[in-house]
Every structure is written in C-alpha cells, then in structure tokens.
KOLGUKOL-436315 format. One record per residue: residue number from 1; residue in three letters; x, y, z of N, C-alpha, C, CB in turn. Coordinates in steps of 0.02 Angstrom, whole numbers, plus 50000, padded with zeros to 5 digits. Last residue first. Glycine has a CB too. Layout:
@pos->NUM code->ala nxx->X nyy->Y nzz->Z caxx->X cayy->Y cazz->Z cxx->X cyy->Y czz->Z cbxx->X cbyy->Y cbzz->Z
...
//
This chain:
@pos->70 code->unk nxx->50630 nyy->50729 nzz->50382 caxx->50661 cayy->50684 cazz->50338 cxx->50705 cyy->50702 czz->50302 cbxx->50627 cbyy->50657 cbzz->50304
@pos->69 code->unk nxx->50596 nyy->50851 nzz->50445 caxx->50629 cayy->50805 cazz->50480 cxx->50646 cyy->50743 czz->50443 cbxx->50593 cbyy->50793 cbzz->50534
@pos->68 code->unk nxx->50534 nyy->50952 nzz->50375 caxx->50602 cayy->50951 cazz->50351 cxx->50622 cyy->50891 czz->50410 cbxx->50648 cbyy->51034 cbzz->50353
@pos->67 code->unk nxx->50403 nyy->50973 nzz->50378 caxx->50442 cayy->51004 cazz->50427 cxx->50501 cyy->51000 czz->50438 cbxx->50425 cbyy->50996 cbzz->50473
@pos->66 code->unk nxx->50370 nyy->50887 nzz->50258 caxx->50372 cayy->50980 cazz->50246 cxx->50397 cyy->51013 czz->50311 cbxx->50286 cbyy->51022 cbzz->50231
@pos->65 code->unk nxx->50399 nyy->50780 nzz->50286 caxx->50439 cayy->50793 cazz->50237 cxx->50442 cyy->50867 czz->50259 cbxx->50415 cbyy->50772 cbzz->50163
@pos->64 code->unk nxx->50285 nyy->50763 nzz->50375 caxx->50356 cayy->50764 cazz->50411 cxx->50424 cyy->50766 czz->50346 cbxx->50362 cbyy->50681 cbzz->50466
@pos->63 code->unk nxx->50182 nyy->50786 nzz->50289 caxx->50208 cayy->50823 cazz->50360 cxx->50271 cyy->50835 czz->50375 cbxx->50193 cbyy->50790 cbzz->50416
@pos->62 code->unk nxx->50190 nyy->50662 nzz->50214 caxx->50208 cayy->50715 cazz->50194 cxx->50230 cyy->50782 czz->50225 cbxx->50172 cbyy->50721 cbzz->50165
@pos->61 code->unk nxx->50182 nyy->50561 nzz->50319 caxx->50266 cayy->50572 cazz->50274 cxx->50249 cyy->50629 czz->50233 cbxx->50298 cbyy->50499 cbzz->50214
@pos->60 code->unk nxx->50058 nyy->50602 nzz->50325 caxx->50108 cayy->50604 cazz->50394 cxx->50178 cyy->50608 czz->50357 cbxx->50103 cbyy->50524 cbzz->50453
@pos->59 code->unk nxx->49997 nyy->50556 nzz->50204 caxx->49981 cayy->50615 cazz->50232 cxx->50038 cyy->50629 czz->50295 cbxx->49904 cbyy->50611 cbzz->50257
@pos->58 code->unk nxx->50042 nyy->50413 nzz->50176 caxx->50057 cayy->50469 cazz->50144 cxx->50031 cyy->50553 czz->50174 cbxx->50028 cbyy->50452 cbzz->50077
@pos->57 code->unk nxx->49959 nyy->50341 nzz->50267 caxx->50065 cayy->50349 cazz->50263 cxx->50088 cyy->50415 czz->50229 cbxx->50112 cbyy->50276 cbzz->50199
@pos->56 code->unk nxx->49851 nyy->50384 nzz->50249 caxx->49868 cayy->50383 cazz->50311 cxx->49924 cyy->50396 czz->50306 cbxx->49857 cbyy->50335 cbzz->50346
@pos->55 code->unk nxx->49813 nyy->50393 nzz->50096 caxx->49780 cayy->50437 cazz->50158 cxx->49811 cyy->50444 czz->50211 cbxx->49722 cbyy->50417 cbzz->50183
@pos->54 code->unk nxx->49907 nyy->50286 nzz->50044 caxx->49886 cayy->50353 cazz->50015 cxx->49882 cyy->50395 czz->50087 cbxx->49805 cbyy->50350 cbzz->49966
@pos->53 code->unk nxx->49876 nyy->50169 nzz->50135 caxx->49960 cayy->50182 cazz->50128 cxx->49930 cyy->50275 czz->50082 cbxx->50022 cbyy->50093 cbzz->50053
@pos->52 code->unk nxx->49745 nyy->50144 nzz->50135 caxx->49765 cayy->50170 cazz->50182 cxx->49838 cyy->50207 czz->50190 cbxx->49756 cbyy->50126 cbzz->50218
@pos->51 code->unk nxx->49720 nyy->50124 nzz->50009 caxx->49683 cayy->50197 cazz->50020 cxx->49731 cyy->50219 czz->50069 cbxx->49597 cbyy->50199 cbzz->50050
@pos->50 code->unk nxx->49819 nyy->50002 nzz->49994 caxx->49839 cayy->50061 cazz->49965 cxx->49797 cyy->50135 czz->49975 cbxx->49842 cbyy->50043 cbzz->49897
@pos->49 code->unk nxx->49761 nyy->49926 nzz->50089 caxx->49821 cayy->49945 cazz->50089 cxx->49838 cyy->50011 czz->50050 cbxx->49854 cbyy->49893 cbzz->50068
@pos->48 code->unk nxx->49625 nyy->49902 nzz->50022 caxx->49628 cayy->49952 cazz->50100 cxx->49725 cyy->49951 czz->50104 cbxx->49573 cbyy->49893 cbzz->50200
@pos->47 code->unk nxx->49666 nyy->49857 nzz->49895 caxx->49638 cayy->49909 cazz->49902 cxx->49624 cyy->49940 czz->49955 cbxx->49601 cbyy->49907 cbzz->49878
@pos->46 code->unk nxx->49716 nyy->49731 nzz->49934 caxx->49755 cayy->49802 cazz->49917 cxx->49721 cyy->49832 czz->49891 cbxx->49811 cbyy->49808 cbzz->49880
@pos->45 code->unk nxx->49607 nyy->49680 nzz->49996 caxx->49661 cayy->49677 cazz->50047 cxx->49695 cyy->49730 czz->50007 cbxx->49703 cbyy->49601 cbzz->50063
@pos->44 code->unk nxx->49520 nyy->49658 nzz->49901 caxx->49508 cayy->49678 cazz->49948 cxx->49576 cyy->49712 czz->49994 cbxx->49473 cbyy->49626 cbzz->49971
@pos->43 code->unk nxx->49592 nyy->49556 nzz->49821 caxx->49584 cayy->49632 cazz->49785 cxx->49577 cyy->49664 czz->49848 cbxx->49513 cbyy->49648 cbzz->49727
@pos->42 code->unk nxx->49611 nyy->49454 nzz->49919 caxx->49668 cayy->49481 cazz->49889 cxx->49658 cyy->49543 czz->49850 cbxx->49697 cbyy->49434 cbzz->49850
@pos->41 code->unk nxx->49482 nyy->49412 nzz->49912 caxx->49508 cayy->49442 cazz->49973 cxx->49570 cyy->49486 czz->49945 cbxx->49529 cbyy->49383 cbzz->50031
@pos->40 code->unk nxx->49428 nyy->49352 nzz->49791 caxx->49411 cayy->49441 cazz->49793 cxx->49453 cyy->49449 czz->49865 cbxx->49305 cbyy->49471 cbzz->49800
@pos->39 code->unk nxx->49538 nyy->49261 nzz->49739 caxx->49517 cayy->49278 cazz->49781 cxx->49480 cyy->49335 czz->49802 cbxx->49547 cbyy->49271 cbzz->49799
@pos->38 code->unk nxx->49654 nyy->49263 nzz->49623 caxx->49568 cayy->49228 cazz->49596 cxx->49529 cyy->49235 czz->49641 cbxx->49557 cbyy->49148 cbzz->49580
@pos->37 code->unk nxx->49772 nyy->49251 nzz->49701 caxx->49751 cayy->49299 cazz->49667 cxx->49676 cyy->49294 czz->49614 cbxx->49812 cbyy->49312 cbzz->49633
@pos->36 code->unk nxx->49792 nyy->49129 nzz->49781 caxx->49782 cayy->49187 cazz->49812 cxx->49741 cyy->49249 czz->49742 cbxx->49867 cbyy->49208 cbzz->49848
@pos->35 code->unk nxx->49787 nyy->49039 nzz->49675 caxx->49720 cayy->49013 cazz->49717 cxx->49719 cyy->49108 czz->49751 cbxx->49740 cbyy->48920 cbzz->49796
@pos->34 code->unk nxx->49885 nyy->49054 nzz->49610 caxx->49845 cayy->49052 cazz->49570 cxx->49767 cyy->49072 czz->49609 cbxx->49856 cbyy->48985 cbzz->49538
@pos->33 code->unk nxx->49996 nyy->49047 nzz->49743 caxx->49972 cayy->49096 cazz->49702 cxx->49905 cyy->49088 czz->49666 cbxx->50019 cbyy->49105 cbzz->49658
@pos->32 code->unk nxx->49911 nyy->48897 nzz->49838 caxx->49954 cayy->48939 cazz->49772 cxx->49916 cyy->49016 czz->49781 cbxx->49936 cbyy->48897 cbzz->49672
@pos->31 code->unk nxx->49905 nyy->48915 nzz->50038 caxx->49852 cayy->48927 cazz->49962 cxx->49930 cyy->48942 czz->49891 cbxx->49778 cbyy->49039 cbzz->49978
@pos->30 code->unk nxx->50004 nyy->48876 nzz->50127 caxx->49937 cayy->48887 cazz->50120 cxx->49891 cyy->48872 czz->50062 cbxx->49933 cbyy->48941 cbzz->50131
@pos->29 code->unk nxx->50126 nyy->48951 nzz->50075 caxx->50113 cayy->48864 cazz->50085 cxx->50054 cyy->48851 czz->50108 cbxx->50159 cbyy->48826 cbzz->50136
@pos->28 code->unk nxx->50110 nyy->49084 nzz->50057 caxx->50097 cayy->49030 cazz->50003 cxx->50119 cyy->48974 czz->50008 cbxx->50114 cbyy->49043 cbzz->49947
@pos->27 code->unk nxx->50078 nyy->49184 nzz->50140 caxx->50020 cayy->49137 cazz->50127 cxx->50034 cyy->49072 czz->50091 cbxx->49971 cbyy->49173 cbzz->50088
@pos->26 code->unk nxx->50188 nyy->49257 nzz->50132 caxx->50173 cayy->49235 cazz->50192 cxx->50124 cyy->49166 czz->50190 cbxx->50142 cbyy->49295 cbzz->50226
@pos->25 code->unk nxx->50141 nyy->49325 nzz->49982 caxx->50224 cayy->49271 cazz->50010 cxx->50200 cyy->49223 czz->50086 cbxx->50316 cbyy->49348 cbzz->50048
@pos->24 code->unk nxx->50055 nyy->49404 nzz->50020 caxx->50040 cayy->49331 cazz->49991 cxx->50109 cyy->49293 czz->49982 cbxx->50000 cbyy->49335 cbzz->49915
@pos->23 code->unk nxx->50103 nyy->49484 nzz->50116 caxx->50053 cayy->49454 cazz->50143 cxx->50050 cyy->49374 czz->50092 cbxx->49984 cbyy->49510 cbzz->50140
@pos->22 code->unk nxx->50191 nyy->49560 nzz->50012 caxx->50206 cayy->49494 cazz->50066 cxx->50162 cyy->49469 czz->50098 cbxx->50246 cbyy->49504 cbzz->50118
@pos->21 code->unk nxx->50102 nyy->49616 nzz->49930 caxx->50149 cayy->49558 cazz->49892 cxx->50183 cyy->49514 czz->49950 cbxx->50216 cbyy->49595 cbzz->49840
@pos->20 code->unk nxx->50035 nyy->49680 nzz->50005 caxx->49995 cayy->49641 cazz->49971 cxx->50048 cyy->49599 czz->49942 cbxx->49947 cbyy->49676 cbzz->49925
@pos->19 code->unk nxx->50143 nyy->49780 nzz->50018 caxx->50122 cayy->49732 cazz->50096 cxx->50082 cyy->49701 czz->50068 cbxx->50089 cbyy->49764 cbzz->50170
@pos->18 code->unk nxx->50171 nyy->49843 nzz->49915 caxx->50229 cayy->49810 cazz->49946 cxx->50205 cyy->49772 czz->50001 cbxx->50281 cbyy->49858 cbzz->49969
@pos->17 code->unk nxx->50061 nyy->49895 nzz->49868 caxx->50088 cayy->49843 cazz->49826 cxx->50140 cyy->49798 czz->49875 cbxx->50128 cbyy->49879 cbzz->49758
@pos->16 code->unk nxx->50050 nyy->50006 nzz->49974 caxx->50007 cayy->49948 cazz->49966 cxx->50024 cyy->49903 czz->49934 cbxx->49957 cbyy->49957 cbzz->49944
@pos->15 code->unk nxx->50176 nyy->50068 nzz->49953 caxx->50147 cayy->50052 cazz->50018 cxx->50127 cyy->49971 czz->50003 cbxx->50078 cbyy->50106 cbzz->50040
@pos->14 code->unk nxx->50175 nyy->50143 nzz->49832 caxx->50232 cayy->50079 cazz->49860 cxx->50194 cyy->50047 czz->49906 cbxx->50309 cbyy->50104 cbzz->49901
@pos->13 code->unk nxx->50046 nyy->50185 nzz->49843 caxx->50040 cayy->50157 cazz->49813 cxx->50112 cyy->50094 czz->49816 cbxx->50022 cbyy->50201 cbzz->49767
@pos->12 code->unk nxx->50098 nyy->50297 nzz->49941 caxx->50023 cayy->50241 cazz->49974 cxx->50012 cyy->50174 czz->49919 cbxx->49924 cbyy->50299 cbzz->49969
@pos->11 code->unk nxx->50186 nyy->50356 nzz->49893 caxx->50207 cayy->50320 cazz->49944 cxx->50148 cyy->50287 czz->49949 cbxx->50233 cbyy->50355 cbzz->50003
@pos->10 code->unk nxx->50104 nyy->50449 nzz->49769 caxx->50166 cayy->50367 cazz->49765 cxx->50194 cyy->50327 czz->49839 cbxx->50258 cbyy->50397 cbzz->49725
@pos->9 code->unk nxx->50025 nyy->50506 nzz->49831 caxx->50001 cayy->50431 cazz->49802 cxx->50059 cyy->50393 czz->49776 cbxx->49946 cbyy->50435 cbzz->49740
@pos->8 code->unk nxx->50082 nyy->50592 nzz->49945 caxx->50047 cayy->50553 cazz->49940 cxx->50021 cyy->50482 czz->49913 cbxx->50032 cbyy->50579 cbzz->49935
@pos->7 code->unk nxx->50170 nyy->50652 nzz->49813 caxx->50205 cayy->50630 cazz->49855 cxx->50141 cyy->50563 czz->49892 cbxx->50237 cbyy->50700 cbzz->49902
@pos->6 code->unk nxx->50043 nyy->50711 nzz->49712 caxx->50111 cayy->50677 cazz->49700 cxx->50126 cyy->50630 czz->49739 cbxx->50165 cbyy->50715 cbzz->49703
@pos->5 code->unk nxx->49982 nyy->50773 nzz->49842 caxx->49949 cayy->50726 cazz->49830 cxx->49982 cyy->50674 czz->49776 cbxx->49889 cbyy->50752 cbzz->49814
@pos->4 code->unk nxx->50084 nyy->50893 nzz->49850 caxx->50054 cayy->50867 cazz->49930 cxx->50059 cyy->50773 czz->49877 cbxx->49931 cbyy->50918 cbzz->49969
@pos->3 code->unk nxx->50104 nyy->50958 nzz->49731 caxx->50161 cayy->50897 cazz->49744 cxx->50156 cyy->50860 czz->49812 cbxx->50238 cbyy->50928 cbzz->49743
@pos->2 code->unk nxx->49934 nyy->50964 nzz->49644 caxx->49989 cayy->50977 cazz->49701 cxx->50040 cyy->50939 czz->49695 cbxx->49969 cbyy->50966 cbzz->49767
@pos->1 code->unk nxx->49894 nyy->50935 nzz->49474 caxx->49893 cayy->50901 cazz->49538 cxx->49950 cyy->50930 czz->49581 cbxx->49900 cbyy->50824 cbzz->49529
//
C-alpha cells in the first residue's frame, strides 16, 4: 500500500471516530448511549464520516503535506 493511502486512511479514520464520538456526546441528554448505539443512524453516520474523513480530509491533507505547507 502507497504512503498516499497510509496517510489517507489514518486521518479519515481519526476523522470519523472523532466526530461520531461527539455527535453522540452532543446527543446524550436526548437519547442514552445504549439507545444511540443500537441505532442503524449511528452506523450510518460513521460510515459517511469516515469515507468522507478518508476521501475528502485525507486526500487535501495529503496535498498539502506533499507541497510541504504542513
């Protein structure tokens, strides 16, 4: 595997874990935990976080790694 798609899936994968774990912080005088994660929304939700944190975050932070501006 390249060090493009390396770099890629570990930032899309922080990504996604990291905004699926506050989204359900945000939620939880709302719904328990128990109730958020028994939800197919909650699979739903990090799995477009994390294609998107891969494909999107990770493709531009990789750019801007390789044009040395990070």
């Amino acid at each position: 595997m390249s060090e493009r798609w390396k770099h890629q899936i570990k930032i899309g994968l922080f990504w996604g874990l990291f905004m699926t774990f506050f989204n359900v912080l945000f939620e939880i005088k709302e719904k328990p935990l128990s109730v958020q994660f028994t939800t197919p929304n909650f699979y739903i939700r990090l799995i477009v976080f994390t294609v998107f944190g891969i494909f999107l975050l990770g493709y531009f932070n990789w750019k801007a790694k390789s044009r040395g501006t990070i």
